[in-house]
C-alpha positions, 0 to 999 in steps of 0.5 A: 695846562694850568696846574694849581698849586696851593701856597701852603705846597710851594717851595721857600724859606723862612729867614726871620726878616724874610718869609719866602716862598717860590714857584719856581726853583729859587735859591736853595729850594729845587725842584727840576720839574718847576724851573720856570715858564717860558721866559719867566724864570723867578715868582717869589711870593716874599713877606719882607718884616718891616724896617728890614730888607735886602743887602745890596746884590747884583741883577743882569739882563732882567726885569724885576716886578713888585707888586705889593700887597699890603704896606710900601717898600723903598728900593734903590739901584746902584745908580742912585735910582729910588723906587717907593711901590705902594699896595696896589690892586692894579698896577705892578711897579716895575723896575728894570735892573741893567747888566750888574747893577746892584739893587735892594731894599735898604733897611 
């Protein structure tokens, strides 16, 4: 069944340099009816303020995918591995994280 959910009504957080809002239950916001679906258990919807970002953290086992609308971001990997994802209408950027490896955003 597909629910709509206006953005306005989503879960998040607003950080300063980091307004986020989540699908699904996320960080300090949750909501036990909205654990994920399926596989996919992070949608975050995050407008990151310019020349900012996160610090290093760590990702196990999973794929990480940014689609930008607006703008680029940079993103490294613990490897040394850069990604630069510009504003696409079509394709996501993908990113695929290995077990413990610390990615960001650098500032």
């Amino acid at each position: 069944m597909i629910e709509r959910r206006p953005f306005d009504r989503l879960g998040g957080a607003d950080h300063g340099w980091l307004n986020a809002k989540h699908h699904f239950s996320f960080a300090g916001y949750h909501e036990p009816a909205r654990m994920g679906w399926g596989a996919l258990r992070v949608w975050n919807d995050d407008t990151i303020a310019p020349h900012t970002g996160f610090p290093p953290h760590p990702h196990a086992d999973m794929e990480i995918i940014t689609y930008v609308r607006e703008g680029a971001i940079s993103h490294q990997d613990s490897l040394g591995n850069w990604h630069w994802p510009a504003a696409s209408r079509t394709t996501p950027r993908r990113c695929r994280c290995a077990p413990m490896r610390a990615c960001w955003a650098p500032r």
